[in-house]
N, C-alpha and C positions, 0 to 999 in steps of 0.2 A: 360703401367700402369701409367706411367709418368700424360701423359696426362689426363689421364681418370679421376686420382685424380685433376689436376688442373680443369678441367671442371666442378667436382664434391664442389671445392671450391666458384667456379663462379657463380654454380647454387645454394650453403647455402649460402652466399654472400645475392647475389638479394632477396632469399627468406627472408633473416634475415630484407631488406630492407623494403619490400612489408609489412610486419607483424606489422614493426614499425608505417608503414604509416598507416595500418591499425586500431592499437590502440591508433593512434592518435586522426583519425576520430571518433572510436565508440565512445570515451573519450569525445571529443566535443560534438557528438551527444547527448549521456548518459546525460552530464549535462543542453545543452538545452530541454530533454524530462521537468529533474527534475525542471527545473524554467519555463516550459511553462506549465507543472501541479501544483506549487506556485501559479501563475500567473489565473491560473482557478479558483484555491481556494481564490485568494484574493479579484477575482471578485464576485465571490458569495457572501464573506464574506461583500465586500462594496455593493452589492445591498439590502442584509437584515439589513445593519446600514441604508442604503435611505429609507429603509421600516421605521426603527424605527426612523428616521429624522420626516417623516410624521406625526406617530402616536404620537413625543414629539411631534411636534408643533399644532397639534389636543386638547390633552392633554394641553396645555398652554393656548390656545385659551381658554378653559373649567376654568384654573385659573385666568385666568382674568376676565372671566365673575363676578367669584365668587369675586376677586379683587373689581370689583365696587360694587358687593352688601354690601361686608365688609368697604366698605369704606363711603357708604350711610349708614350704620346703624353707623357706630362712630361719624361720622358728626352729627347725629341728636337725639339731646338729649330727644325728646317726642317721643322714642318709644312706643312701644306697644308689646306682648309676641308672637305676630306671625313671629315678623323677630328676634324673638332666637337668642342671640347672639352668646350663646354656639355653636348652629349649624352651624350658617356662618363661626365663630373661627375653629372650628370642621375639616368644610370640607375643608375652605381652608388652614389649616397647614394641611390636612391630601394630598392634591392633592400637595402642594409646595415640603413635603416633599417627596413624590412618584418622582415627576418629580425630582429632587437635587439627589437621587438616579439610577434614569434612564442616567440622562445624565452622572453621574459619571463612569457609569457601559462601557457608548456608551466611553465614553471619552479614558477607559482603551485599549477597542477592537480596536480603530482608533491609540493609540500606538505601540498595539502590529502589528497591520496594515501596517505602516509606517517601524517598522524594520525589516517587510519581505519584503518590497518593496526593501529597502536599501540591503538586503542580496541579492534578485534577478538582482539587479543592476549590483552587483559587480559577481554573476556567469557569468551575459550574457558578463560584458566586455572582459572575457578571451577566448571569441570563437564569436574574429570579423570575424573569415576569414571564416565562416559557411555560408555565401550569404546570400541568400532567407530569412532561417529559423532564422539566428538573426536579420532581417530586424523588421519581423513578432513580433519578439519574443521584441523586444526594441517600436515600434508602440503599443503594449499592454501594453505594461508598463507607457509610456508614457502618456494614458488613464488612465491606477487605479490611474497616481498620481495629476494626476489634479479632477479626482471625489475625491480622498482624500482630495487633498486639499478644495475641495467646500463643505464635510462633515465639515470638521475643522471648516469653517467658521460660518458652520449653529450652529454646538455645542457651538461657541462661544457667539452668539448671545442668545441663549435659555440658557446659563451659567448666563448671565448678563441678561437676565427678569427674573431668580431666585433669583438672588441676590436684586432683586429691590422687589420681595414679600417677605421675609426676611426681609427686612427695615421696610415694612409696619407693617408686623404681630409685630416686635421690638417695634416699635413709637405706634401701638396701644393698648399694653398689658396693660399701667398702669388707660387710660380711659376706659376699658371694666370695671376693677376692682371695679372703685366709680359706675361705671354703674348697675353693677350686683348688689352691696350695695343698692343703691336707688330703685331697682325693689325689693328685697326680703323686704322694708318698706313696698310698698303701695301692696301689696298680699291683702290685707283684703278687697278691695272691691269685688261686686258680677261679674263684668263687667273684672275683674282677674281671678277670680274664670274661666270664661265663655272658656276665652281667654287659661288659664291654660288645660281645658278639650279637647278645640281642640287640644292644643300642645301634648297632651296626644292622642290624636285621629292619629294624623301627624307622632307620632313615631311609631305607633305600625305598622300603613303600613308601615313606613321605615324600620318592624325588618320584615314586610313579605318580602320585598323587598329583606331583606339580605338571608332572609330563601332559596327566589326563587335564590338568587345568588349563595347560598350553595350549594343548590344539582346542578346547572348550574356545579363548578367547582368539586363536584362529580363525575359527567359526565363526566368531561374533563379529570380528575385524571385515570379512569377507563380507557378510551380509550389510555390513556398513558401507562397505565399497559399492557391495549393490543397488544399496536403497541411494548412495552419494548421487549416481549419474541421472538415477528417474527423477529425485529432487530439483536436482540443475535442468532436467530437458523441462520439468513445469515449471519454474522459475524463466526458461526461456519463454517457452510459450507463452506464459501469462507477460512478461516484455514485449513479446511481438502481440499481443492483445491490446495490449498498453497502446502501442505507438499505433495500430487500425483506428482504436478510437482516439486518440489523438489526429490524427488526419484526418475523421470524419467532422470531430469538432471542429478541427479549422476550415473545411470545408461547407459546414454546416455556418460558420463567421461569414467567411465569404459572399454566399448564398445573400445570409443578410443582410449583405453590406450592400451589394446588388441591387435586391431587393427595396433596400432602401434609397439608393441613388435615382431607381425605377420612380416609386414613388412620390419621391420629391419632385423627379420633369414631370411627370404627370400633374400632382398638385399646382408646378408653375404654369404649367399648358391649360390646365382649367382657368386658374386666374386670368393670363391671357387670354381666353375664352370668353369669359366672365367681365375685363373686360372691352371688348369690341361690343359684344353683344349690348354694351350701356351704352357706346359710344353711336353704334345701329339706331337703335331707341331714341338717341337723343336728333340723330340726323333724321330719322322718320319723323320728329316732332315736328324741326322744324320745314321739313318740307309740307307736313300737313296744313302749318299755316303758312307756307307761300301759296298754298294750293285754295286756300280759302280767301287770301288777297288777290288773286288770279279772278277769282271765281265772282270776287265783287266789282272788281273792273269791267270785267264780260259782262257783267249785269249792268253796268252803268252805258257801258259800249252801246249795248241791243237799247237800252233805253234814248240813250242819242239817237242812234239809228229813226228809231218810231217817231221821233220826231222831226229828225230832217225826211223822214218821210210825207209827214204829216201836213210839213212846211213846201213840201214838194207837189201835193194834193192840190193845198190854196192857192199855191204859184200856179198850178195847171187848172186850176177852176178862177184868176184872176188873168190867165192867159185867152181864155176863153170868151168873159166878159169884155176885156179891150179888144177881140178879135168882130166881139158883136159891136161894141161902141166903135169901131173902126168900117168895119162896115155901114152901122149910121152917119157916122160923122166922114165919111171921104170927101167931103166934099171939102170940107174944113180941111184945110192944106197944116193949121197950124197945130192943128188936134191930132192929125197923120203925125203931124212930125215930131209931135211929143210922144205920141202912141209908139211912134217908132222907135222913139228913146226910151220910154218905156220897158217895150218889148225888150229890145238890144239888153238894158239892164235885166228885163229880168228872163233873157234868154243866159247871159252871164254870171245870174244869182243859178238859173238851172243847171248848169252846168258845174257849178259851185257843190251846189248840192250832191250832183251826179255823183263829182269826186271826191266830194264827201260821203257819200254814202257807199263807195266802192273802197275808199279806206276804211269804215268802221267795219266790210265785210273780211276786208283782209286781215283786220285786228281778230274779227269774230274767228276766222279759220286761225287765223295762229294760236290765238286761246284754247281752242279745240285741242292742235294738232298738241299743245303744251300741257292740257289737262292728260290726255291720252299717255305721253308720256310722265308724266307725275303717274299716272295708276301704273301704267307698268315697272316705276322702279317700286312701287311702294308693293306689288306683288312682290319683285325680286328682296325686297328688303324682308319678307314675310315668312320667304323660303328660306333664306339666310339665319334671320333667327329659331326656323323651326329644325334645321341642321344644325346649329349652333344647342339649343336643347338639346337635340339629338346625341351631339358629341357629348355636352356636359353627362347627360344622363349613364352614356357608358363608360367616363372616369371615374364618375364616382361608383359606381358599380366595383371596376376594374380595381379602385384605393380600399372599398369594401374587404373583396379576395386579396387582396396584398395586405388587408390588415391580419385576415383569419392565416394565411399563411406564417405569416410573419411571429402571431403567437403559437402554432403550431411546433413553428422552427422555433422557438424559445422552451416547448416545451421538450422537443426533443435534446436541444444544448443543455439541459438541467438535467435527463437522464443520462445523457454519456456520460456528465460530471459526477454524478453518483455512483456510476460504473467506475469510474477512470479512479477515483477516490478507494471503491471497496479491492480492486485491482493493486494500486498502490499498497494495500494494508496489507489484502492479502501474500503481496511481494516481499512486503518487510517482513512478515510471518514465517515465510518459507527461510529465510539468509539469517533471521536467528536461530532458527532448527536448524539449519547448513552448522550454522557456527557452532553450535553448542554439541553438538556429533562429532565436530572434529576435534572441540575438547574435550570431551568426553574420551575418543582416540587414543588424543594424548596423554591421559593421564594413564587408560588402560597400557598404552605401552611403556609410560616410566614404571608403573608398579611390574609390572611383569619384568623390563631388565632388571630391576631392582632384586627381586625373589629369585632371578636367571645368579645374580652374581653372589647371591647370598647363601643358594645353592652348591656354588663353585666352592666358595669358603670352605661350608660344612663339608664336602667332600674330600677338600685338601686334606681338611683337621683329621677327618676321621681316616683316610688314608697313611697318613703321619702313623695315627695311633696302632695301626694293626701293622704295621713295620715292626713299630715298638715290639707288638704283643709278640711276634714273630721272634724276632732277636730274644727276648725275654727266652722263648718255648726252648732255644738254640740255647741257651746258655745253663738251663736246669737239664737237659738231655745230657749236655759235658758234663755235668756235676753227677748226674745218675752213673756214669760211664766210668769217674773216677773213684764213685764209690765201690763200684762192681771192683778194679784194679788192688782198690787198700787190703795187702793183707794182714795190718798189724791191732784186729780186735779179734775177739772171744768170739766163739762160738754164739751164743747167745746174741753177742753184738751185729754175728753174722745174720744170724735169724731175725733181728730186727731191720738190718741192711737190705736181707730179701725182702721180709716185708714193705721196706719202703722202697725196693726197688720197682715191686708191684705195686704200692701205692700209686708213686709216680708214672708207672707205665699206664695202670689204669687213670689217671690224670689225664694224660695224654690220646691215649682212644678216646676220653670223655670229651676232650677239645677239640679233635677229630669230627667226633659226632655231630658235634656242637656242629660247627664250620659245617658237615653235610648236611646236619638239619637245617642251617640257615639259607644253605644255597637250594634244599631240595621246596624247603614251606615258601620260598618267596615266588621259585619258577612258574605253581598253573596261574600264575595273573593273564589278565587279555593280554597283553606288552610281554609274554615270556622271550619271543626271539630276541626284542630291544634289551631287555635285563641281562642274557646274555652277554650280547654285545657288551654291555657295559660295565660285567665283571671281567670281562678280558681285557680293558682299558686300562690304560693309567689315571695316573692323575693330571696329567701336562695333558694327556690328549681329551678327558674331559672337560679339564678348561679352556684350552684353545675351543671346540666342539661348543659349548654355554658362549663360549666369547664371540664366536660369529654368530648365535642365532638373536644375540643381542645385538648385533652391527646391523641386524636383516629386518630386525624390529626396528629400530631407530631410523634405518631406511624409507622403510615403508611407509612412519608415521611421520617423516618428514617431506616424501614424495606426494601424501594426503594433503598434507597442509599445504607446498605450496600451489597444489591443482586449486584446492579452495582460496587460498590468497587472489589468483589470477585470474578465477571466474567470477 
């Protein structure tokens, strides 16, 4: 027993050794799964900042362009209304300010960038002794941080050509000012007027422009709505995946918990087993030797016996000689009467004997009837032990298959955990793509109100201005009218008067024209019925009109986000 338990220490010993080693291992492994799926994700996340590296320095390229035309129209003070200062001011604060936003946003993402890099650093140093796998795993890293850094460099660079458009738009805000002063003087020629009607021509395709960009990012909104619901039903599904293999693993716990309670009555029922079956053995010892102190007495018994037999011979062969010396001697009264004493004693001594010798036979049978039973408990004691084997031999069999199950079941609890693990990643994968769609969203819809209201503006303005041009046309028509009336010039003065009364009239057809050319070259667009509509409008009711599809946008991308807040 001694032993059995020192063996039994030897063998929880080494097991308790193995276990440790083994939670060493999975522990290392565990945390290079989780910094070599960081590591995935950071690479993804710096190839969609190179994507928008690209598309900022595309984007800049485009501010510059607009940089030298804003910078050839300040320069040169004999404009004309076709290079609109408004509009060059316009587009390039509107694209300087888009990009100082863009890169701000890249700037944040390349931060948070930088302090997963730094977290993943410090996982991988704590599992050098992993070979291969932190080779791998430090060689990746090694990469994201030199494309980081070559990100860094480009954002800096596209930082500082923002700041140098900024200066510009600064240094030239107070000469647009006197500039804009001195155009709205000379308005009153016909050759203004002219120049006025194209820019009026030029906006109104700039608002179909924006129309066809409207429903464009209608489009885009829509299909975001569509791909929003398939996201969320896989993000569900992979939850209700989550929690099946959650229930199998606790299932699968169970199982072994079972399993293991099993095993232990078992293992106690063996020891029980194990031991009777010493405590058998030890009562088969000692009955074998009461059966050999049995066995010696019987043998001493039979040996008494032979000789009160023996003793019963001479008795019956010295009864015989006194029977003949009695028959010599009868005469002898005195010989008779000792003969007879004789006899008497040694008919006394036979009888002696007799009961003697009928108790050694009744020892002899008891011995017997006691040997007999010693052999049949010692058969029963023989069967006992060989069921007693019998049973041992099928626990430990039985603790055999409970061990092979038992690592089966361990090996199936390590694949769920790797499932439930790449389930979880892939879950948070999916709720950062949710989230970044729906900022994405949102900014498409402030920029869009944004250009909705900026739209509104330019419309006002320019409505304003062709009132003006109007009233202007009305007040040179009365002057033609009172020149036709004057009759106190020359002849000559007259003919000059004609002339300029056909000057002006052809002025007038000319601005006519103007005005039908402008409404006739805008009409075959795709949008003619809508351009209609829209010269028959006012200006209140185009802005009210911009003003609710900007309420309907704001709607919408506020009705998006709180679906995404709640799911």
């Amino acid at each position: 027993m001694e032993m059995n338990g020192m063996c039994g220490a030897s063998v929880s010993d080494d097991d308790s050794e193995a276990k440790s080693k083994l939670l060493v291992e999975v522990s290392s492994n565990g945390v290079l799964g989780t910094a070599s799926e960081i590591l995935m994700r950071t690479e993804l996340d710096l190839a969609c900042s190179s994507e928008k590296l690209v598309n900022l320095n595309v984007l800049m390229m485009h501010v510059a362009t607009r940089e030298t035309d804003f910078e050839a129209f300040a320069s040169d003070k004999q404009y004309t209304l076709d290079d609109s200062p408004h509009k060059a001011a316009l587009e390039f604060d509107l694209l300087s300010g888009i990009l100082d936003s863009e890169v701000e946003e890249l700037d944040r993402s390349m931060d948070m960038l930088q302090r997963e890099v730094a977290n993943v650093r410090e996982m991988i140093s704590s599992c050098k002794h992993s070979g291969d796998t932190f080779l791998e795993a430090e060689e990746k890293l090694r990469d994201s941080e030199e494309t980081l850094k070559q990100s860094q460099y480009q954002i800096s660079d596209i930082r500082m050509q923002s700041s140098k458009f900024h200066r510009i738009l600064s240094c030239q805000d107070g000469s647009e000012e006197g500039r804009f002063f001195n155009m709205n003087k000379n308005l009153n020629t016909a050759e203004q007027q002219r120049h006025i009607l194209r820019m009026l021509e030029k906006s109104l395709v700039r608002e179909i422009d924006l129309e066809q960009k409207l429903t464009e990012s209608k489009q885009i909104e829509e299909e975001f709505k569509v791909r929003l619901p398939s996201s969320e039903q896989e993000a569900f599904f992979m939850q209700e995946e989550a929690t099946d293999v959650c229930e199998r693993w606790f299932e699968a716990e169970n199982t072994r918990e079972v399993m293991r309670g099993i095993s232990k009555d078992l293992f106690g029922q063996l020891q029980i087993a194990q031991f009777n079956l010493n405590g058998s053995a030890h009562r088969e010892s000692q009955l074998i030797s009461k059966l050999e102190d049995s066995k010696q007495e019987f043998y001493e018994a039979e040996r008494r016996v032979k000789t009160a037999e023996a003793k019963c011979k001479s008795l019956g062969e010295t009864c015989k000689e006194l029977n003949e010396e009695l028959k010599v001697t009868r005469d002898a009264s005195e010989k008779v009467n000792s003969l007879e004493r004789q006899m008497r004693e040694s008919d006394i001594r036979l009888q002696h004997a007799v009961a003697s010798a009928e108790a050694s036979q009744e020892k002899q049978n008891m011995l017997h009837s006691s040997i007999q039973d010693m052999e049949n408990l010692i058969e029963d004691l023989k069967l006992k032990f060989s069921r007693e084997e019998s049973r041992a031999d099928s626990a430990e069999d039985k603790c055999i298959v409970l061990s092979e199950t038992y690592a089966d079941l361990n090996k199936e609890l390590s694949f769920w955990r790797s499932r439930l693990e790449c389930l979880e990643a892939s879950l948070d994968h999916a709720e950062e793509t949710r989230m970044a769609t729906a900022k994405d969203i949102g900014l498409q819809t402030k920029v869009i109100t944004n250009l909705l209201m900026q739209l509104a503006i330019e419309r006002e303005r320019l409505h304003k201005q062709i009132s003006s041009l109007v009233m202007e046309n009305k007040i040179l028509v009365l002057k033609v009218q009172q020149t036709k009336k004057t009759s106190f010039v020359v002849s000559s003065h007259d003919d000059g008067s004609d002339s300029k009364e056909s000057h002006f009239a052809k002025h007038n057809c000319k601005t006519e024209e103007n005005v039908s050319f402008c409404e006739t070259e805008v009409a075959p667009t795709d949008s003619a019925s809508e351009l209609g509509r829209v010269r028959r409008m006012d200006a209140g009711v185009l802005n009210f009109k911009h003003f609710l599809i900007g309420i309907l946008f704001l709607l919408i991308s506020s009705s998006v986000y709180l679906l995404q807040s709640e799911n």
